[in-house]
C-alpha positions as a Markdown table, in Angstrom:
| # | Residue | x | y | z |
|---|---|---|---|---|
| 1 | Unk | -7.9 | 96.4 | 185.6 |
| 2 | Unk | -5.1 | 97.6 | 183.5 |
| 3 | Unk | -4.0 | 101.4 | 183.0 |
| 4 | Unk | -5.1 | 101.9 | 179.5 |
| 5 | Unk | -9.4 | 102.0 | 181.0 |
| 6 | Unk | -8.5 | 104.8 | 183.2 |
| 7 | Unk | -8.5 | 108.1 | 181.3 |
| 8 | Unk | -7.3 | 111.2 | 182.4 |
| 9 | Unk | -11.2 | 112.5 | 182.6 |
| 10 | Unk | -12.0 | 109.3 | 184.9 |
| 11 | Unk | -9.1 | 109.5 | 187.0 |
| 12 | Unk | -9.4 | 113.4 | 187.4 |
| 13 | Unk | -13.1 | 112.3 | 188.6 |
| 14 | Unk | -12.1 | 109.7 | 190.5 |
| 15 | Unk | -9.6 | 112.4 | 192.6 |
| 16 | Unk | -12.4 | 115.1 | 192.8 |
| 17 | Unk | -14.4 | 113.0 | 194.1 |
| 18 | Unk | -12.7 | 110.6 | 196.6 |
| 19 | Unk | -9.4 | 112.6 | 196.5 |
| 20 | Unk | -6.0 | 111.6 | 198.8 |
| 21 | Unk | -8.8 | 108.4 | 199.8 |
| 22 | Unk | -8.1 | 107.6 | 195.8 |
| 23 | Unk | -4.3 | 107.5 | 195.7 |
| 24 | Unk | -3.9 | 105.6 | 199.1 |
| 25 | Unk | -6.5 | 102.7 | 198.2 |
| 26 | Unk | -5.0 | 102.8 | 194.5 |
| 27 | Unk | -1.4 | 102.6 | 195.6 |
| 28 | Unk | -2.1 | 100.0 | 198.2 |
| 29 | Unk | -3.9 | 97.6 | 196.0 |
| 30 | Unk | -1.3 | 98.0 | 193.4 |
| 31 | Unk | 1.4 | 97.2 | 195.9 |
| 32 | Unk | -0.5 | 94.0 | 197.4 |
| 33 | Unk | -0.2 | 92.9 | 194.1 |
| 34 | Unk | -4.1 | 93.5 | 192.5 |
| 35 | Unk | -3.4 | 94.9 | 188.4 |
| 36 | Unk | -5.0 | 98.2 | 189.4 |
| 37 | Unk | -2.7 | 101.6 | 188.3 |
| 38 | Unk | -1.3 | 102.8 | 191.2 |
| 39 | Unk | 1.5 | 104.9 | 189.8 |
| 40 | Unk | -0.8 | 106.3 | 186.8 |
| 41 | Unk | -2.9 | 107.9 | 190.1 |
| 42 | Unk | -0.1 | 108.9 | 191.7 |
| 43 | Unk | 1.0 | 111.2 | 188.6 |
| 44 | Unk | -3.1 | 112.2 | 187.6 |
| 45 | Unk | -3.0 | 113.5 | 191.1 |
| 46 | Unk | 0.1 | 115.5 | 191.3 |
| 47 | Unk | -1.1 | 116.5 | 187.4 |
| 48 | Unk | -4.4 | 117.2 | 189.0 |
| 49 | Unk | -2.8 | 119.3 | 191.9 |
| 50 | Unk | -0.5 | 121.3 | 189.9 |
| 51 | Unk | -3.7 | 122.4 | 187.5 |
| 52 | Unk | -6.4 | 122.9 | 190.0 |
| 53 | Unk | -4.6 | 123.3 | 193.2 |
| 54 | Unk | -7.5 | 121.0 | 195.3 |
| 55 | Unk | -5.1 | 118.7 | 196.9 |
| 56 | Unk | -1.7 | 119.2 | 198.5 |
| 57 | Unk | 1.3 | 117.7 | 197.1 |
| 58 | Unk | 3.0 | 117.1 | 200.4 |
| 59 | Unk | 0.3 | 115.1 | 201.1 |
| 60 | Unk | -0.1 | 113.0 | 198.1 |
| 61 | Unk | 3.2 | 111.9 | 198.9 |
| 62 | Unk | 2.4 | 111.0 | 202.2 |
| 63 | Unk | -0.5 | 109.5 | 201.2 |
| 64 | Unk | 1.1 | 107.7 | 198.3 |
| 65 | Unk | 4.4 | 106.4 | 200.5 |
| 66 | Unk | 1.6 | 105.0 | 203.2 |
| 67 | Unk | 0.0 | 103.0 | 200.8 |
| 68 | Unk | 2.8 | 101.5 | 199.3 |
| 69 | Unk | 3.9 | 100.5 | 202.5 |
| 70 | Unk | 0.9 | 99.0 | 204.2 |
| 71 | Unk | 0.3 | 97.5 | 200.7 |
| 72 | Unk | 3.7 | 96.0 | 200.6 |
| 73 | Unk | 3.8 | 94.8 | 204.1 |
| 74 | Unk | -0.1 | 92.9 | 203.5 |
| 75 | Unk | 1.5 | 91.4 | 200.4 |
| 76 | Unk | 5.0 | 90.4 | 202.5 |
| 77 | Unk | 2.3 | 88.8 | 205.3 |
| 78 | Unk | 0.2 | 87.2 | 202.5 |
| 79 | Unk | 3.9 | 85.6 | 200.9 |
| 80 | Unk | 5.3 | 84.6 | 204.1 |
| 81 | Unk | 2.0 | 82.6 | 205.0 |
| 82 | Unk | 0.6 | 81.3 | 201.9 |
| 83 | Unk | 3.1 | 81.9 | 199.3 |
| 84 | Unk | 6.1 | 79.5 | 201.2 |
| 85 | Unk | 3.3 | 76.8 | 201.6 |
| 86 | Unk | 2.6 | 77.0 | 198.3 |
| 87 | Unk | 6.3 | 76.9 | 196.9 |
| 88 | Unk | 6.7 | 73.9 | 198.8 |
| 89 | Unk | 3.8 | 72.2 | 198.2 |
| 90 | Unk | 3.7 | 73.0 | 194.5 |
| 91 | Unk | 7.3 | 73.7 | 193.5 |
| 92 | Unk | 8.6 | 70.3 | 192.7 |
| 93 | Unk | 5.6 | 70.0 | 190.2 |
| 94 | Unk | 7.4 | 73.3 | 188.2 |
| 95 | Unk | 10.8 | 72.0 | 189.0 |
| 96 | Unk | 11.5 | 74.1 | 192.1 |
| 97 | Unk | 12.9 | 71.4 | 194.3 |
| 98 | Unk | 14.1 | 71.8 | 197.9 |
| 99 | Unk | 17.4 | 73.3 | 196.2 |
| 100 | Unk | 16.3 | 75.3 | 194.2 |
| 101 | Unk | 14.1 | 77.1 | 197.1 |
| 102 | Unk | 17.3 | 77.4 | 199.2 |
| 103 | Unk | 18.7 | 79.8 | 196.7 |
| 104 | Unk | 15.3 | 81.6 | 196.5 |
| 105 | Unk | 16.2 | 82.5 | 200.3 |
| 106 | Unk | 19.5 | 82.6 | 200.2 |
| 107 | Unk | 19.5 | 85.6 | 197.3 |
| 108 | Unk | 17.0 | 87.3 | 199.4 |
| 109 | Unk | 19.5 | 86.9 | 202.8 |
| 110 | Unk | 22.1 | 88.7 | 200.6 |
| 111 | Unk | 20.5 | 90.7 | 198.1 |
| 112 | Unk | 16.6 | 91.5 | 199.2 |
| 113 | Unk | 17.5 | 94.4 | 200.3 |
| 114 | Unk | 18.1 | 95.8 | 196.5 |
| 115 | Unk | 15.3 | 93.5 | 195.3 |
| 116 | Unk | 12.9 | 96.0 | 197.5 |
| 117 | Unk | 14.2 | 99.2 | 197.4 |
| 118 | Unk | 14.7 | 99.3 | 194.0 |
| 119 | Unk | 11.7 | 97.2 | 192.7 |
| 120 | Unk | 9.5 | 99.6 | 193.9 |
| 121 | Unk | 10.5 | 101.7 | 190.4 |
| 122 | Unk | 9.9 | 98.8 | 188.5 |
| 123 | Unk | 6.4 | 97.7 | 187.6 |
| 124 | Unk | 6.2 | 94.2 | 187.5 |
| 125 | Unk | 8.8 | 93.9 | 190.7 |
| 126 | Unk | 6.6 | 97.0 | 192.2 |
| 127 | Unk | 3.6 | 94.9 | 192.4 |
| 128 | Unk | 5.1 | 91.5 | 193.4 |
| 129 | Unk | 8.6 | 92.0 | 195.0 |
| 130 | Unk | 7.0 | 92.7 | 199.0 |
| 131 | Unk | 5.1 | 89.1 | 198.0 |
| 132 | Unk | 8.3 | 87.0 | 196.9 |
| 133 | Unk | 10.1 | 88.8 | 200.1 |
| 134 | Unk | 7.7 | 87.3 | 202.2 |
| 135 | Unk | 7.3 | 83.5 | 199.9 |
| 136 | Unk | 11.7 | 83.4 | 200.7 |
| 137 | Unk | 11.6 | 84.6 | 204.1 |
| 138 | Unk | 13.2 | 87.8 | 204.3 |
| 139 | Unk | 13.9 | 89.2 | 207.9 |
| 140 | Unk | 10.6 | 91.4 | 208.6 |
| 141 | Unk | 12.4 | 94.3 | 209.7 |
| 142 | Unk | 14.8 | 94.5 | 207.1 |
| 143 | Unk | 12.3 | 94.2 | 204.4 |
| 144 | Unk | 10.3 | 97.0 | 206.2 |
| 145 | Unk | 13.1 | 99.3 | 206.4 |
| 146 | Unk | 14.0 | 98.9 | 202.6 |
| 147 | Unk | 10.4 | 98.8 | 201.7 |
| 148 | Unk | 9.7 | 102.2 | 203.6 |
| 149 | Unk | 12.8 | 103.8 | 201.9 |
| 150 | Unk | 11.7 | 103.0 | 198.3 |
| 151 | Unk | 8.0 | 103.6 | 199.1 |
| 152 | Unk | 9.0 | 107.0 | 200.4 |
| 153 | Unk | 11.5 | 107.9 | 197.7 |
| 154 | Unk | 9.0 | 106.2 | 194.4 |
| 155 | Unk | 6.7 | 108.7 | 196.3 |
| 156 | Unk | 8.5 | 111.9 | 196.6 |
| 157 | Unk | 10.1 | 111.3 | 193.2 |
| 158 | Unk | 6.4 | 111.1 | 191.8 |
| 159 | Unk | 4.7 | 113.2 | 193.2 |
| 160 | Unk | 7.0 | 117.0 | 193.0 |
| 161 | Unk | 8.6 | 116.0 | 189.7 |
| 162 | Unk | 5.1 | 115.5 | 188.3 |
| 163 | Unk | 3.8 | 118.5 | 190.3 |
| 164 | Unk | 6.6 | 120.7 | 189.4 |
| 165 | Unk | 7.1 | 119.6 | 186.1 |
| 166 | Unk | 4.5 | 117.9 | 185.3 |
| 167 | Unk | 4.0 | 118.4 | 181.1 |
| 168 | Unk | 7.5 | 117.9 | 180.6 |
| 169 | Unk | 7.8 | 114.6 | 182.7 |
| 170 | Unk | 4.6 | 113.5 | 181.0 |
| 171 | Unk | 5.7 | 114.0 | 177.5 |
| 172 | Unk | 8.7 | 111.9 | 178.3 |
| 173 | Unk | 7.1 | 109.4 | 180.2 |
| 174 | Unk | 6.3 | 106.9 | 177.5 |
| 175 | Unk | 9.7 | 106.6 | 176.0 |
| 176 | Unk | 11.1 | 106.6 | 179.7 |
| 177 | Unk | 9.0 | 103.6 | 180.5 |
| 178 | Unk | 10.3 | 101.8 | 177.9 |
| 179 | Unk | 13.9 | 102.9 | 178.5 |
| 180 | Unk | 13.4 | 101.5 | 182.0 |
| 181 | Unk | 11.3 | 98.3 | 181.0 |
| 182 | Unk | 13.8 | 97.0 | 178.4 |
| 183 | Unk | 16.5 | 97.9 | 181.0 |
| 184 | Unk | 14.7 | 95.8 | 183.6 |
| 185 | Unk | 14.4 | 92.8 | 181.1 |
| 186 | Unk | 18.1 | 93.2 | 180.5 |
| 187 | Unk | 19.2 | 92.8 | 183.7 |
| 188 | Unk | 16.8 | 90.2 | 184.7 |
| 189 | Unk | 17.5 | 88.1 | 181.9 |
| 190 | Unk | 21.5 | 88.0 | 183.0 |
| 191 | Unk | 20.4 | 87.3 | 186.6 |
| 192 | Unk | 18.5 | 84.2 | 184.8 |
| 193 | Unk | 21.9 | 83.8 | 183.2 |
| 194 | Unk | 24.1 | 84.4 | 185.8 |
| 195 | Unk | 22.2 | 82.1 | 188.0 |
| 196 | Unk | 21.6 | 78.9 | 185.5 |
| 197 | Unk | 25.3 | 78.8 | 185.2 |
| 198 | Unk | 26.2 | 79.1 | 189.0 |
| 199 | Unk | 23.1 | 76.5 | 189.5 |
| 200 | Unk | 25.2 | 74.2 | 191.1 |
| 201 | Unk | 27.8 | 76.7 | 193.4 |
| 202 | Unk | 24.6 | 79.1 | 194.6 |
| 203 | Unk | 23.0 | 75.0 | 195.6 |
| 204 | Unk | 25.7 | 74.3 | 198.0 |
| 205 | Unk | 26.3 | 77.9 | 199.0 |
| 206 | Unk | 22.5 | 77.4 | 200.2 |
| 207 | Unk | 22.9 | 74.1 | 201.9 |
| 208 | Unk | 25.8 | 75.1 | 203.7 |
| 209 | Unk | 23.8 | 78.3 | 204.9 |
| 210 | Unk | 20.5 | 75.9 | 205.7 |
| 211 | Unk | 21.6 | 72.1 | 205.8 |
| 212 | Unk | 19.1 | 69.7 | 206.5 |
| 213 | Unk | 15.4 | 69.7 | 205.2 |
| 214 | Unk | 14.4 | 73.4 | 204.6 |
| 215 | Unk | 11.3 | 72.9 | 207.0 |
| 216 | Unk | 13.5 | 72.2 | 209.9 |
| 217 | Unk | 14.7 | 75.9 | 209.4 |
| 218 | Unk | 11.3 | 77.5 | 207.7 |
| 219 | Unk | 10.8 | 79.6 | 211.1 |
| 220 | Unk | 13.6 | 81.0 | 210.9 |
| 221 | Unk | 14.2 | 84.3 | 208.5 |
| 222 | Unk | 16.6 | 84.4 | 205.5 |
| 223 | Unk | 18.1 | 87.4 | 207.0 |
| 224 | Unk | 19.8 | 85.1 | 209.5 |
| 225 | Unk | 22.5 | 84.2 | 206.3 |
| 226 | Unk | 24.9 | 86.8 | 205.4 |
| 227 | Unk | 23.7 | 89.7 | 204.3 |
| 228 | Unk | 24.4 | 91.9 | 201.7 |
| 229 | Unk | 21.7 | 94.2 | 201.2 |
C-alpha cells in the first residue's frame, strides 16, 4: 500500500475521522515492517493540525514516537524468532554461510546501535532495521534504548517542523527525499564495498568473538561482543 494512493483529501479524512488512532496504527505498521505510509501521516497530521487546529501536536508526537516503538520492538521480536531461523535455515541456499552470519551479528555487536537510531530517518532502514536487529541478535535493551531515541527524535523532528513550518518543509520535501535517498544509497553501497573487501578479516574477527557452531552461542545476544554503538 504505497504512499502515492493516499491523497491529502483521504489522509485528511482518514485523521478527522479516526484521528491520533490513525497516526499510531499507521506508524506502527510501518515500523513492523507492512509498506503502509507511516511518515506521509505523520506530516498530513501535523499539516492537518497546523490548518484546522483538531489535534494537538504534542500529542501526535507522542502518539507517533509510541508507535514507532511498539512497532519496532513487534518487528525486533518477529526477527529474533523467525527471522534467525530463517537465516539459518535458508541462508546457505543465497550464500549466507555460517560466516557470513557471524559478521551479520558481529556488525550489529559494534555498530547496531547507529543502524537503529539513525535508520529510523531512512525509509527502507525505517521499516526493516528493528527486524534485522532482532534476525542478528542485538542485546534487547540496547536496541530498545536506541530504538526509543530515534523513534522519539524522527517524531519530534516530524511533527513541530511540519506543524510550525509546515508549507515550507513541504515544498522542500521532495527534493530532500531524494537528497537523503541517494545519500543513503551512497553510503550503503561503500559499506557493501567496504565489507566485500574486508570479507575475509570481519570472518575471523567474528569467529574469534563466537567460535564454534553459531547455534552453540544463538541464545546468547550480539551485544555480548564489543560494542561500539
Amino acid at each position: 500500500m504505497p504512499a502515492a494512493i493516499f491523497s491529502n483529501q483521504t489522509l485528511n479524512h482518514l485523521l478527522s475521522r479516526y484521528g491520533y488512532a490513525a497516526v499510531f496504527v499507521f506508524v506502527m505498521f510501518e515500523s513492523l515492517g507492512v509498506p503502509v505510509p507511516g511518515e506521509t501521516v505523520v506530516i498530513a497530521a501535523a499539516l492537518y493540525a497546523g490548518s484546522t487546529h483538531q489535534m494537538t501536536p504534542w500529542l501526535i508526537w507522542a502518539v507517533a514516537a509510541a508507535g514507532a516503538i511498539v512497532g519496532d520492538n513487534i518487528g525486533f521480536g518477529i526477527g529474533s524468532w523467525g527471522g534467525y531461523r530463517l537465516l539459518r535455515r535458508y541462508g546457505p541456499k543465497v550464500h549466507l554461510d555460517e560466516g557470513k552470519v557471524k559478521v551479520g551479528r558481529l556488525i550489529f555487536a559494534r555498530h547496531g546501535g547507529k543502524v537503529v537510531f539513525f535508520g529510523r530517518f531512512i525509509s527502507i532502514l525505517r521499516t526493516y532495521a528493528a527486524f534485522l536487529a532482532g534476525t542478528n541478535r542485538m542485546a534487547y535493551l540496547r536496541f530498545l534504548a536506541f530504538n526509543a531515541a530515534g523513534g522519539v527524535v524522527w517524531s519530534g523532528i516530524y511533527t513541530m517542523g511540519f506543524y510550525y513550518l509546515g508549507s515550507t518543509l513541504n515544498a522542500l520535501r521532495g527534493p530532500v527525499d531524494y537528497i537523503i535517498g541517494a545519500a543513503a544509497a551512497v553510503i550503503v553501497i561503500a559499506f557493501l564495498v567496504w565489507t566485500r573487501r574486508h570479507a575475509k578479516q570481519l570472518e575471523d574477527e567474528a569467529e574469534r568473538v563466537y567460535p564454534g557452531p553459531l547455534d552453540a552461542v544463538a541464545g546468547e545476544p550480539a551485544g555480548q561482543a564489543r560494542d561500539r554503538g
